[in-house]
Biopython code that builds the backbone (N, CA, C, O; Angstrom):
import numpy as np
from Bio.PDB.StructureBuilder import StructureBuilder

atoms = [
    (1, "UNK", "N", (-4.656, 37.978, -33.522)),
    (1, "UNK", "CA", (-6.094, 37.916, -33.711)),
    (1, "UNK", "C", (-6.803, 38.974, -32.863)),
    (1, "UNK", "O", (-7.554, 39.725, -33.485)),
    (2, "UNK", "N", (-6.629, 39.244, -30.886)),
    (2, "UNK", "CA", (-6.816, 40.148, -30.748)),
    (2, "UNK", "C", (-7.153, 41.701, -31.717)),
    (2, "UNK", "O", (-8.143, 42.407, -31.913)),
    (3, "UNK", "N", (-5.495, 41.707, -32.206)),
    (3, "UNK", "CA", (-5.624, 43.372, -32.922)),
    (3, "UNK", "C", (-6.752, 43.226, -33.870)),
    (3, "UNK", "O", (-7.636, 44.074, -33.989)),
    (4, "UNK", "N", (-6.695, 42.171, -34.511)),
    (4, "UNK", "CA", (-8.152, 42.195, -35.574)),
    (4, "UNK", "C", (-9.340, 42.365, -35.039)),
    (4, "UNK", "O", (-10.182, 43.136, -35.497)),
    (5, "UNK", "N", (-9.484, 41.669, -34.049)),
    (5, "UNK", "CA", (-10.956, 41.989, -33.514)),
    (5, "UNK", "C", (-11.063, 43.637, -33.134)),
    (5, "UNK", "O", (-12.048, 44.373, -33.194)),
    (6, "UNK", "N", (-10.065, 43.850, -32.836)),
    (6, "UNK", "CA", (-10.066, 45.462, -31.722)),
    (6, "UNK", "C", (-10.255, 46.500, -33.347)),
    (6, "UNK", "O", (-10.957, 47.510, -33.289)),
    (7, "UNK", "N", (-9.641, 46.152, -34.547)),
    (7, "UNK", "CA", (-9.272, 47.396, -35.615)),
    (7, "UNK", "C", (-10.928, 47.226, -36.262)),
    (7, "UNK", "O", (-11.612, 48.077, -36.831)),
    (8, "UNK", "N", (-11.362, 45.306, -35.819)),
    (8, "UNK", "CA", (-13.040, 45.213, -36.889)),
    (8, "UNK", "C", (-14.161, 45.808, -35.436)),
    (8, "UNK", "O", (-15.201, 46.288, -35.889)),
    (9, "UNK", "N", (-14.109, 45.832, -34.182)),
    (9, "UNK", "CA", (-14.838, 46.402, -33.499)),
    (9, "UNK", "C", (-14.632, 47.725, -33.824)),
    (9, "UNK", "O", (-15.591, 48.380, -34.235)),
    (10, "UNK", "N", (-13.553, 48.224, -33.712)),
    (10, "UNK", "CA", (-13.887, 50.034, -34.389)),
    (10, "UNK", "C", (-14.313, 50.251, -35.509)),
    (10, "UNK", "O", (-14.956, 51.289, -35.666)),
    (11, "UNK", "N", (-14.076, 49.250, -36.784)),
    (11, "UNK", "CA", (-14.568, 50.116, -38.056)),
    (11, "UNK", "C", (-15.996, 49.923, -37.635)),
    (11, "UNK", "O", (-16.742, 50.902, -37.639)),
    (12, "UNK", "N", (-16.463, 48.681, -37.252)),
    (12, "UNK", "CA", (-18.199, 48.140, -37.240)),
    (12, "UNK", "C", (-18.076, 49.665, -36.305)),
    (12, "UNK", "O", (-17.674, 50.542, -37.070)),
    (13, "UNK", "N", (-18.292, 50.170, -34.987)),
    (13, "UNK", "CA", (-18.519, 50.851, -34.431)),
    (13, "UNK", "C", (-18.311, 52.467, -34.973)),
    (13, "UNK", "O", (-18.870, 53.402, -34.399)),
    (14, "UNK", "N", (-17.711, 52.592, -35.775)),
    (14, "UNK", "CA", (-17.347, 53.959, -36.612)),
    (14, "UNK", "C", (-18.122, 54.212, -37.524)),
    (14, "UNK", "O", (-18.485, 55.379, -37.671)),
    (15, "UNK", "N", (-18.828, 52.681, -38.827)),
    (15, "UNK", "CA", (-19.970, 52.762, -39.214)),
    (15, "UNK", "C", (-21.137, 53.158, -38.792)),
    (15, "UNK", "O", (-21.888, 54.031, -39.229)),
    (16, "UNK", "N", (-21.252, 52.276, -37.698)),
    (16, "UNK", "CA", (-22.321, 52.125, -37.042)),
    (16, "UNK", "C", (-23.077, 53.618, -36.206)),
    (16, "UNK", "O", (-24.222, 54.017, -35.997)),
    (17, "UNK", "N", (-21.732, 54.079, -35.925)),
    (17, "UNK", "CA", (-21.835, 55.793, -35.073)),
    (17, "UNK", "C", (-22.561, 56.683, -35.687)),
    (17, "UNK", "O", (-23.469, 57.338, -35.175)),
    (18, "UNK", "N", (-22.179, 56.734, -36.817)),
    (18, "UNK", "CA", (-22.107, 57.503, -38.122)),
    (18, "UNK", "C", (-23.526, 57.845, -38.368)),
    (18, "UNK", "O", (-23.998, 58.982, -38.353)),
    (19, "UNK", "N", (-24.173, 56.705, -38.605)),
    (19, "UNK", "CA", (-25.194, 56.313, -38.938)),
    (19, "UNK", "C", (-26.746, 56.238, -37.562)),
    (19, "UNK", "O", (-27.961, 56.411, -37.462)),
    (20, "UNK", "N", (-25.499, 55.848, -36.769)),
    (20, "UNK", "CA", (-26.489, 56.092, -35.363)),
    (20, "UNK", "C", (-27.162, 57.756, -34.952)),
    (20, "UNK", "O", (-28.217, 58.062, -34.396)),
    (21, "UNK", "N", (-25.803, 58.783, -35.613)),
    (21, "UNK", "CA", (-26.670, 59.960, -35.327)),
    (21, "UNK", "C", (-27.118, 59.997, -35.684)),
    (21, "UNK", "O", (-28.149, 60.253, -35.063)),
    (22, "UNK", "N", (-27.329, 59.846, -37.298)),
    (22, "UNK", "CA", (-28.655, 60.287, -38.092)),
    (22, "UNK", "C", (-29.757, 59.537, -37.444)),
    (22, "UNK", "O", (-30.525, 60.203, -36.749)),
    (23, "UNK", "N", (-29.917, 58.552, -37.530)),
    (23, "UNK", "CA", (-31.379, 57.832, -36.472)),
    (23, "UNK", "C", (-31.284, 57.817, -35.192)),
    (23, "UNK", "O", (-31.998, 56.971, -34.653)),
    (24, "UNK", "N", (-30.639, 58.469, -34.498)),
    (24, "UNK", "CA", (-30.544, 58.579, -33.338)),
    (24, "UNK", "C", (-31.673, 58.411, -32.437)),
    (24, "UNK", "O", (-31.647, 57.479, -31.634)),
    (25, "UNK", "N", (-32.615, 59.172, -32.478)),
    (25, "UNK", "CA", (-33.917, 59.531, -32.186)),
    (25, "UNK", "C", (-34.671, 58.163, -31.978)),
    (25, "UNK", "O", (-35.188, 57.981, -30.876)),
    (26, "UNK", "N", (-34.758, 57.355, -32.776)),
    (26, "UNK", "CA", (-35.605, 55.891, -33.139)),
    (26, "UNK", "C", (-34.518, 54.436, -31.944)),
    (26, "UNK", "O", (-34.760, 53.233, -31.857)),
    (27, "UNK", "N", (-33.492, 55.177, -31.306)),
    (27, "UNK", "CA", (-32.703, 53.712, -30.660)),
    (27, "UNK", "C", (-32.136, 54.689, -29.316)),
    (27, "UNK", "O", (-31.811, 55.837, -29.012)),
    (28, "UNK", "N", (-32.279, 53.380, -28.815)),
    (28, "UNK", "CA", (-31.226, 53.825, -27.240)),
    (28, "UNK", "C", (-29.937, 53.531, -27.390)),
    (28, "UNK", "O", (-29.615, 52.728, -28.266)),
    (29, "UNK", "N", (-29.240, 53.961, -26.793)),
    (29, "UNK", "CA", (-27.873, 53.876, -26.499)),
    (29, "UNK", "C", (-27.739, 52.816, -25.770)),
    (29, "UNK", "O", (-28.748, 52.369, -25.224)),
    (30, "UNK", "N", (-26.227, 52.041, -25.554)),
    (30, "UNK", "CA", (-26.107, 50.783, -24.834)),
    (30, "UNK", "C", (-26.237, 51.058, -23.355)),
    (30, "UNK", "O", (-26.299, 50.090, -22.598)),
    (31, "UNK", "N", (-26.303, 52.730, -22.694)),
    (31, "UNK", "CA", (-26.103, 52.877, -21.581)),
    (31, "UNK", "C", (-27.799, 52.539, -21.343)),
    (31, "UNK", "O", (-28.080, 51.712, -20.475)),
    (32, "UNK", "N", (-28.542, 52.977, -21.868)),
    (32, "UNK", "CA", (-30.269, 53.178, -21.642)),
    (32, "UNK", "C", (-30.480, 51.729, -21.782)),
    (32, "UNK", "O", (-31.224, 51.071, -21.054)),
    (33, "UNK", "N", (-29.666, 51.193, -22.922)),
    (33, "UNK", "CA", (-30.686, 49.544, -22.741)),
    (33, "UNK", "C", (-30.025, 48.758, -21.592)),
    (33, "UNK", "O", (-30.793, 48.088, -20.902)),
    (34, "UNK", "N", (-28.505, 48.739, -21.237)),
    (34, "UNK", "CA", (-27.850, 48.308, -19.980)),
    (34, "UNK", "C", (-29.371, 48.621, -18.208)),
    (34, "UNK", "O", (-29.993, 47.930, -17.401)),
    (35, "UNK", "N", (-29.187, 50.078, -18.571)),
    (35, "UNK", "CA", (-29.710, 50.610, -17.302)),
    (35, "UNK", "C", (-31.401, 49.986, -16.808)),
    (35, "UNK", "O", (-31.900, 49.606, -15.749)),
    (36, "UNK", "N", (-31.902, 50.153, -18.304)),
    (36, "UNK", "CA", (-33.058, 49.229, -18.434)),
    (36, "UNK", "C", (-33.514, 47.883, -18.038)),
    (36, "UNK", "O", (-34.427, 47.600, -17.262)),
    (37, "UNK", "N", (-32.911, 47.281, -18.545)),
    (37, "UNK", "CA", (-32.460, 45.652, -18.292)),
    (37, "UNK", "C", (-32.219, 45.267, -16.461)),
    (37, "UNK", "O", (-32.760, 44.492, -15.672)),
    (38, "UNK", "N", (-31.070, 46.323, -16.374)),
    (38, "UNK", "CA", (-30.499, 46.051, -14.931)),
    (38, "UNK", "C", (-31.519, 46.062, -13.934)),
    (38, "UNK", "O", (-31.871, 45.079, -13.283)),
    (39, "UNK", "N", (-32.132, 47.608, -13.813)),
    (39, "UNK", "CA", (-32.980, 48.465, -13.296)),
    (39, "UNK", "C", (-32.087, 49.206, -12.513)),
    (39, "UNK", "O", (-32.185, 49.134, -11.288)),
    (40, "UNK", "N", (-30.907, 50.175, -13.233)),
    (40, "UNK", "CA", (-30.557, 51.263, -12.559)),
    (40, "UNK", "C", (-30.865, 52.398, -13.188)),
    (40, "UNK", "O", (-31.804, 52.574, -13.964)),
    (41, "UNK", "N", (-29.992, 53.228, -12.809)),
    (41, "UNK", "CA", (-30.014, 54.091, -13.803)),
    (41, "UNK", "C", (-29.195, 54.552, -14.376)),
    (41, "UNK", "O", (-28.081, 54.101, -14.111)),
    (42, "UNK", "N", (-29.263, 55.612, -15.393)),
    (42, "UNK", "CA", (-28.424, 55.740, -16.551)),
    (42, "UNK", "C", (-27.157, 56.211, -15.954)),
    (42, "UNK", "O", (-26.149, 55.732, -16.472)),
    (43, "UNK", "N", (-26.982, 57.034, -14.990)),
    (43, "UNK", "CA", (-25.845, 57.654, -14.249)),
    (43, "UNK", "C", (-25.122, 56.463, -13.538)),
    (43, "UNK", "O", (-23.954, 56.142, -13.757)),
    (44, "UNK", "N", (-26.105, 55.754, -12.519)),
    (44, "UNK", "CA", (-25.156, 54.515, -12.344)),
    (44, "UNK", "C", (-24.106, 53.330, -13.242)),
    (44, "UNK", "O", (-23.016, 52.797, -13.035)),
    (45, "UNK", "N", (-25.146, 53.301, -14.321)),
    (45, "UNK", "CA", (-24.130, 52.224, -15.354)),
    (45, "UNK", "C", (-23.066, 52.879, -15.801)),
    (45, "UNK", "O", (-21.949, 52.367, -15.870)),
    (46, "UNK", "N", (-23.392, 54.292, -16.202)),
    (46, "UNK", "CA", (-22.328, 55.093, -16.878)),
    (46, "UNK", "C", (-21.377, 55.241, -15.668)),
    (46, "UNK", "O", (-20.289, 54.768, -15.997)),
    (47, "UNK", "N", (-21.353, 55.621, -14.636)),
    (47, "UNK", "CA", (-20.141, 55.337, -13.501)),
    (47, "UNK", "C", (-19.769, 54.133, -13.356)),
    (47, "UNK", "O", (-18.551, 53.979, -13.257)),
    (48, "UNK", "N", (-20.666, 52.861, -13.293)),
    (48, "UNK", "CA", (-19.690, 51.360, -13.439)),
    (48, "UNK", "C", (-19.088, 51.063, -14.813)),
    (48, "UNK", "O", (-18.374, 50.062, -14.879)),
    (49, "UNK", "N", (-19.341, 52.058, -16.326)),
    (49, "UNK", "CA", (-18.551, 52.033, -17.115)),
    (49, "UNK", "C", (-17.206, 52.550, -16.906)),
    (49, "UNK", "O", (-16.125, 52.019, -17.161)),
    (50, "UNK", "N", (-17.524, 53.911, -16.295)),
    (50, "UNK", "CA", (-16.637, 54.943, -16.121)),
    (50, "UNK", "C", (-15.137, 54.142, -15.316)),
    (50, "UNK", "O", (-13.956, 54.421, -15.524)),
    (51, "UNK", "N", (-15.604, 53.289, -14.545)),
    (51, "UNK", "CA", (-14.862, 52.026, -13.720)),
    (51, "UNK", "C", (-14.226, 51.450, -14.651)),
    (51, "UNK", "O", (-13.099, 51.944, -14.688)),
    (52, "UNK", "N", (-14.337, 50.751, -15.339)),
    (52, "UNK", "CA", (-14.123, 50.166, -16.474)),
    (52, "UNK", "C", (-14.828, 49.099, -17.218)),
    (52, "UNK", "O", (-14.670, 48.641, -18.350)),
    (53, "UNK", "N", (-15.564, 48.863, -16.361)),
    (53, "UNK", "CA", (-16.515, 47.653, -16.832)),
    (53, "UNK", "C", (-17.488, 48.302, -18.317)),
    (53, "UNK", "O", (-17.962, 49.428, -18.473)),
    (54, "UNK", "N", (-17.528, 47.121, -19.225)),
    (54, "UNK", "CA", (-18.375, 47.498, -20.190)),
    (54, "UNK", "C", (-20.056, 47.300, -20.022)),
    (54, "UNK", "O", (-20.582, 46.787, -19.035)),
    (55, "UNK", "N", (-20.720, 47.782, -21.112)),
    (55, "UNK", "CA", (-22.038, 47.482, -20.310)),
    (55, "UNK", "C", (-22.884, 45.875, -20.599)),
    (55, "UNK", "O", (-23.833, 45.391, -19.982)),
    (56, "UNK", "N", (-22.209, 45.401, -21.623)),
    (56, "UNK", "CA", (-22.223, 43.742, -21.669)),
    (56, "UNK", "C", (-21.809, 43.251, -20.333)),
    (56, "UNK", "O", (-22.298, 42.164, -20.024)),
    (57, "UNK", "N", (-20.965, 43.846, -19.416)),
    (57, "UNK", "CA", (-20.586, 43.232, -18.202)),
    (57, "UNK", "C", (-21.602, 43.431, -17.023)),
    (57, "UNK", "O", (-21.931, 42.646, -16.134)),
    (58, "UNK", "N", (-22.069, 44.936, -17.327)),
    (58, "UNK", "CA", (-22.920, 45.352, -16.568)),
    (58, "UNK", "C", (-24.311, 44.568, -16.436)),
    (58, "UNK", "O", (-25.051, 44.486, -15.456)),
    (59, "UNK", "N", (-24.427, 44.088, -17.550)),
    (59, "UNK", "CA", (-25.617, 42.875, -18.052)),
    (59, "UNK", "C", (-25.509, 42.027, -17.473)),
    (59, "UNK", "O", (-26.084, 41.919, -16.390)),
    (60, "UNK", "N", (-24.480, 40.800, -18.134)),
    (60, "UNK", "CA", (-23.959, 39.873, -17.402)),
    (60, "UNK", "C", (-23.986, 39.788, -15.891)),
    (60, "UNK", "O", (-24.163, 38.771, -15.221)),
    (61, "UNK", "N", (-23.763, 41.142, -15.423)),
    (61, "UNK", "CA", (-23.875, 40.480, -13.942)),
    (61, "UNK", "C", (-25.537, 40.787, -13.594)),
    (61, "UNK", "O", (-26.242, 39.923, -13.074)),
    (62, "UNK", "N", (-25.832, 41.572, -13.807)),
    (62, "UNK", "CA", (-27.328, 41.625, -13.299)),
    (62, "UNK", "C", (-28.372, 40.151, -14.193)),
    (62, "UNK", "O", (-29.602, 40.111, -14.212)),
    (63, "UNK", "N", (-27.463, 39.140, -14.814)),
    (63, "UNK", "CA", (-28.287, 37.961, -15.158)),
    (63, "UNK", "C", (-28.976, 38.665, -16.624)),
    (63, "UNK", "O", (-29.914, 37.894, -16.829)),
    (64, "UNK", "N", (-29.006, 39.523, -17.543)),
    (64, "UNK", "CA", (-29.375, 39.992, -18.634)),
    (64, "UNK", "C", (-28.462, 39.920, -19.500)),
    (64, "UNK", "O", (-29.105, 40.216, -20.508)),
    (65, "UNK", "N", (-27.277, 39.716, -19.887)),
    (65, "UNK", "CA", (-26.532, 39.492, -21.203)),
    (65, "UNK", "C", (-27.388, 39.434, -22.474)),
    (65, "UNK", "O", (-27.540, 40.222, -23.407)),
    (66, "UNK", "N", (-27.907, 38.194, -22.179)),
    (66, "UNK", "CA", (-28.516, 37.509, -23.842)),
    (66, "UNK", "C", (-29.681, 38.618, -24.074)),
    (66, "UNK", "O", (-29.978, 38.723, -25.264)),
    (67, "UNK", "N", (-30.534, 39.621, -23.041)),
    (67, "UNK", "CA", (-31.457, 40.621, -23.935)),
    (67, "UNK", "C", (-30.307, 41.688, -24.116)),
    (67, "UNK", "O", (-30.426, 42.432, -25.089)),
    (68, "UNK", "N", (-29.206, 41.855, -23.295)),
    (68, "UNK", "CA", (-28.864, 42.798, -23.807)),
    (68, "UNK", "C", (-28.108, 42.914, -25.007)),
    (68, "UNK", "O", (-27.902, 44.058, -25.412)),
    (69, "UNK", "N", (-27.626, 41.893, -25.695)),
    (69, "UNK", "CA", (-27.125, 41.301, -26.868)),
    (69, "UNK", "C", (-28.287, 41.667, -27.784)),
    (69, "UNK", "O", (-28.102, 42.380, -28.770)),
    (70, "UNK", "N", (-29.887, 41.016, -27.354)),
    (70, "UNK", "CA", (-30.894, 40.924, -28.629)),
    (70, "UNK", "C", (-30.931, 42.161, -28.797)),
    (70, "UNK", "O", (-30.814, 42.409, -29.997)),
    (71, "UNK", "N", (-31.083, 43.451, -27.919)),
    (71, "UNK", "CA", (-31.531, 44.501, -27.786)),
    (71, "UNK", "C", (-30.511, 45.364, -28.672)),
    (71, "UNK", "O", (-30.935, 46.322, -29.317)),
    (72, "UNK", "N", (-29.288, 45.037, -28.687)),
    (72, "UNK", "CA", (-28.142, 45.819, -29.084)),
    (72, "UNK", "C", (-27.926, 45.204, -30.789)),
    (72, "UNK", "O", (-27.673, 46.104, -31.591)),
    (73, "UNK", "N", (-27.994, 43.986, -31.292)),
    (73, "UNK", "CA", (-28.169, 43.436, -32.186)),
    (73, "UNK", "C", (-29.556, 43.501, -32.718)),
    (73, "UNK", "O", (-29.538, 42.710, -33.661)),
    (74, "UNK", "N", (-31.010, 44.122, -32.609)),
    (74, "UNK", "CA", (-32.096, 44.756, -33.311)),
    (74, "UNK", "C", (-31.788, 45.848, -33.687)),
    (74, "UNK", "O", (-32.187, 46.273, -34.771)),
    (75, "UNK", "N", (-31.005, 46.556, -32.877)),
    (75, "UNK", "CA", (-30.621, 48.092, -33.224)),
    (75, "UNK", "C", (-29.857, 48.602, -34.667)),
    (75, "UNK", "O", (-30.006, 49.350, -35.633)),
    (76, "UNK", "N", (-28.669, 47.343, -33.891)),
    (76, "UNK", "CA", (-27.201, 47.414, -35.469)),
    (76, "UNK", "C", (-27.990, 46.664, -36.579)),
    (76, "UNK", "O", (-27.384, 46.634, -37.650)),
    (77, "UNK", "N", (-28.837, 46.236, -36.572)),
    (77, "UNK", "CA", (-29.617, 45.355, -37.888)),
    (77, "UNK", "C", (-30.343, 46.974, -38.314)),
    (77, "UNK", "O", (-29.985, 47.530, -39.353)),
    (78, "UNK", "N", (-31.152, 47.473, -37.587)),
    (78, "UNK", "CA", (-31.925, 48.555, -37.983)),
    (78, "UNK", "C", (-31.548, 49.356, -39.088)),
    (78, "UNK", "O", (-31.981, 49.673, -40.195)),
    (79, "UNK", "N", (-30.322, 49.611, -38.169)),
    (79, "UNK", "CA", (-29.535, 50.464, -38.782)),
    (79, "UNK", "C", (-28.304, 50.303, -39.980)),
    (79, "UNK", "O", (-27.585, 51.160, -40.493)),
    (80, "UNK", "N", (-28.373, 49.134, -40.146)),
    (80, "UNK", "CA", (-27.711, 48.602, -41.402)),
    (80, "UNK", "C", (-28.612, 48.445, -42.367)),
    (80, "UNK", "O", (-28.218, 48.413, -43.533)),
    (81, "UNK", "N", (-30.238, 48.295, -42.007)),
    (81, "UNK", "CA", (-31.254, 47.753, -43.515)),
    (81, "UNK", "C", (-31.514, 49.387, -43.807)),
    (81, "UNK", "O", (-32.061, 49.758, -44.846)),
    (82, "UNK", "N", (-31.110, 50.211, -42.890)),
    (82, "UNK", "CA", (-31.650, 51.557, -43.230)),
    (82, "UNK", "C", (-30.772, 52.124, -43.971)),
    (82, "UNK", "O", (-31.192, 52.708, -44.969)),
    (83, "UNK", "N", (-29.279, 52.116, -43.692)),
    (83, "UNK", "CA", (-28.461, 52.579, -45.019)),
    (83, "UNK", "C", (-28.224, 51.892, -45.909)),
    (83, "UNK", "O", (-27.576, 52.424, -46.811)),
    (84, "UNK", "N", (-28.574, 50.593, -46.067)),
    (84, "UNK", "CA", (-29.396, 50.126, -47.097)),
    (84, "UNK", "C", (-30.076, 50.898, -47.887)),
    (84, "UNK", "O", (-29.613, 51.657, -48.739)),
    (85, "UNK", "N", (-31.116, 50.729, -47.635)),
    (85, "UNK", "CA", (-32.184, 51.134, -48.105)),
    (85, "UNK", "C", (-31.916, 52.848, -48.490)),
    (85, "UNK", "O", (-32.649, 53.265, -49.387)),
    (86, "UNK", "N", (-31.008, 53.783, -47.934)),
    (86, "UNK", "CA", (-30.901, 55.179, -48.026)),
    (86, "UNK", "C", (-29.649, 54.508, -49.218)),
    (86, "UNK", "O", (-28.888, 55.459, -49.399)),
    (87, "UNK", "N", (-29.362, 53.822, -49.704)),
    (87, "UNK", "CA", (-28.336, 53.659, -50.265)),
    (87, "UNK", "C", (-26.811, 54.077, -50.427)),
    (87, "UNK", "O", (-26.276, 54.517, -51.445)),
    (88, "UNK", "N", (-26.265, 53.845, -49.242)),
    (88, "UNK", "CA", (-25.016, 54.166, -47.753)),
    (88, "UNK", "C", (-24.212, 53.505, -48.751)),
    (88, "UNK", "O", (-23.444, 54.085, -49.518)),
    (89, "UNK", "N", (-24.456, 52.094, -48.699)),
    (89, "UNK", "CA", (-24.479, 50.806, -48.398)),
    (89, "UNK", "C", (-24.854, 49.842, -49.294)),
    (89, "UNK", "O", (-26.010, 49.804, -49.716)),
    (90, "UNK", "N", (-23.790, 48.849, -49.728)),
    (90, "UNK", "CA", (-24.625, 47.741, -50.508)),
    (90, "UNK", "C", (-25.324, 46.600, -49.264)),
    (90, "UNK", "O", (-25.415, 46.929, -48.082)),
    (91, "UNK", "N", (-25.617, 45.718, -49.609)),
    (91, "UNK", "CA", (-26.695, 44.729, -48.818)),
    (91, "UNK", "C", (-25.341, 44.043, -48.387)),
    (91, "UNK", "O", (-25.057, 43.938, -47.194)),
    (92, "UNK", "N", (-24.561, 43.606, -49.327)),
    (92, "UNK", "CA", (-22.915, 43.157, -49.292)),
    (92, "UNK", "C", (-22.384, 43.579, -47.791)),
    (92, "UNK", "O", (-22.244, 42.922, -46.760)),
    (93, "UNK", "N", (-22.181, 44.772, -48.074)),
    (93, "UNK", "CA", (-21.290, 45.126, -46.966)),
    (93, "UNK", "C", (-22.276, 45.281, -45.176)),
    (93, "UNK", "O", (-21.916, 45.388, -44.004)),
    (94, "UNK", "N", (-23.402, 45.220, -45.791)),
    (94, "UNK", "CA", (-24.336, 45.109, -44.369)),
    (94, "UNK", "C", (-24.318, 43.947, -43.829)),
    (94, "UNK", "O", (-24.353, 43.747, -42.615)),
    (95, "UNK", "N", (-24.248, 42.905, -44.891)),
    (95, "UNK", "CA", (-24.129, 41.306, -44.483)),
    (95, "UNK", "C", (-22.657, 41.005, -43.743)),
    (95, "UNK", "O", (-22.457, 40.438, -42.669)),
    (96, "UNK", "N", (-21.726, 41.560, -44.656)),
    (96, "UNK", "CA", (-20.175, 41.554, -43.780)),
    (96, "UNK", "C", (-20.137, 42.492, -42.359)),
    (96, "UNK", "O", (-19.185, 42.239, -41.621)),
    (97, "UNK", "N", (-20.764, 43.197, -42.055)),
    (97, "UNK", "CA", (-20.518, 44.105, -40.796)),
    (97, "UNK", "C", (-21.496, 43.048, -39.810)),
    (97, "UNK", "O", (-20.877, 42.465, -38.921)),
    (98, "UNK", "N", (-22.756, 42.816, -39.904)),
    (98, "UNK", "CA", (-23.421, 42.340, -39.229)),
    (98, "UNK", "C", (-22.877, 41.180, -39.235)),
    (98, "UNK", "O", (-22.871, 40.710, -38.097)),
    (99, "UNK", "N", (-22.372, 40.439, -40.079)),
    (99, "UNK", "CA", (-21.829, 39.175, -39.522)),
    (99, "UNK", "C", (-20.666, 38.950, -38.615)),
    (99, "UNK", "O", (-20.570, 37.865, -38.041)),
    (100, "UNK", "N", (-19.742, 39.918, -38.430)),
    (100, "UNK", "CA", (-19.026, 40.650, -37.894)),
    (100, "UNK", "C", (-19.338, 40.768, -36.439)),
    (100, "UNK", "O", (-18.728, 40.194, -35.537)),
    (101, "UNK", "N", (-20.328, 41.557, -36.312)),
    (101, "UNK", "CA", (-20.867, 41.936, -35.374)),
    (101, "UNK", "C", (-21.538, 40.300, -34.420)),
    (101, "UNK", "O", (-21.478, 39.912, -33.254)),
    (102, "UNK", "N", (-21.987, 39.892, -35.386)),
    (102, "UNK", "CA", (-22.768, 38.508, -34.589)),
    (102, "UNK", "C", (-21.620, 37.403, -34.028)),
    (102, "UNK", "O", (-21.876, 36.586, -33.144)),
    (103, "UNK", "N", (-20.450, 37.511, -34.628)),
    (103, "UNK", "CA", (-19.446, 36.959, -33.739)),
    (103, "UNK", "C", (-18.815, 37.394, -33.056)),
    (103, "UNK", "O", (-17.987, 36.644, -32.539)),
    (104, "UNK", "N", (-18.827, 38.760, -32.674)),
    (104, "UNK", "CA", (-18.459, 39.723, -31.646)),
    (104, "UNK", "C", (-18.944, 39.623, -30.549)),
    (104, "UNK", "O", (-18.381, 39.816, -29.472)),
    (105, "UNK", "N", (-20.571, 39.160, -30.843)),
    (105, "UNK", "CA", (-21.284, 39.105, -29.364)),
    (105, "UNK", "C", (-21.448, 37.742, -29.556)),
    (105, "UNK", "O", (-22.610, 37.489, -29.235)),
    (106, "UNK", "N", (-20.753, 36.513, -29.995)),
    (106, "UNK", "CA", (-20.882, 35.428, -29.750)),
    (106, "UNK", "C", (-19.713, 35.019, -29.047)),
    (106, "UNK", "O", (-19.770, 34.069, -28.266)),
    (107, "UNK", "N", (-18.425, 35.789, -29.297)),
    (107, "UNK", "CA", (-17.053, 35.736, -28.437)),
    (107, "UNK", "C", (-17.240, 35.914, -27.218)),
    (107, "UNK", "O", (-16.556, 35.281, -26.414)),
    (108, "UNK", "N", (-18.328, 36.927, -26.740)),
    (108, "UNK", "CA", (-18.127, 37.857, -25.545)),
    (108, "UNK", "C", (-18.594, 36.870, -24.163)),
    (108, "UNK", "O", (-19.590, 36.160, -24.030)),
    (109, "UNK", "N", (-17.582, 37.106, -23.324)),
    (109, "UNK", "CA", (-17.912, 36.172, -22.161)),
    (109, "UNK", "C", (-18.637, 35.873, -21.262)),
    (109, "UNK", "O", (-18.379, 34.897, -20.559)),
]
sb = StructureBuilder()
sb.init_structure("model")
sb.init_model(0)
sb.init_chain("A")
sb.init_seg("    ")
for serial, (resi, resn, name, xyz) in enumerate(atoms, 1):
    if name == "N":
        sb.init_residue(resn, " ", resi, " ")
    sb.init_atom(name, np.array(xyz, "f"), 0.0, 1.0, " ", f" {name:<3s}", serial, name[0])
structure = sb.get_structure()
């Protein structure tokens, strides 16, 4: 079960990339909404990533998880109704990734 989660976190995240450059401009990155949340800064989280910690962890400990979940889950919605709507994408497969996604950050510890 592991490997499944690890092969459906990369495709969701390979979609999701894809699509993130093109709107790039309109969303932060998980390091900006981590650093935000925390109140560090972007160089610091990215060195406690660089550590190994992810930035859900980085959350978690500064007591922010659950915005940093909402914050990161408004984004991947954004960006799924938008290739939608650019027609990427059926509504189908936006509903399967995002649902995907919503038990990804419902697993996370």
């Amino acid at each position: 079960m592991n490997k499944f989660k690890k092969l459906l976190a990369a495709t969701v995240i390979t979609v999701l990339g894809v699509s993130g450059v093109v709107y790039a401009a309109d969303f932060k990155t998980p390091a900006e909404i981590s650093a935000a949340l925390t109140g560090k800064s972007i160089a610091e989280v990215n060195q406690e990533r660089s550590g190994g910690k992810t930035y859900g962890t980085i959350a978690k400990e500064a007591g922010k998880l659950d915005e940093f979940k909402a914050q990161m889950l408004e984004q991947k919605k954004a960006i799924l109704d938008q290739r939608v709507k650019d027609g990427k994408m059926t509504q189908q497969q936006a509903d399967q990734i995002l649902a995907s996604i919503n038990t990804n950050l419902a697993s996370f510890p």
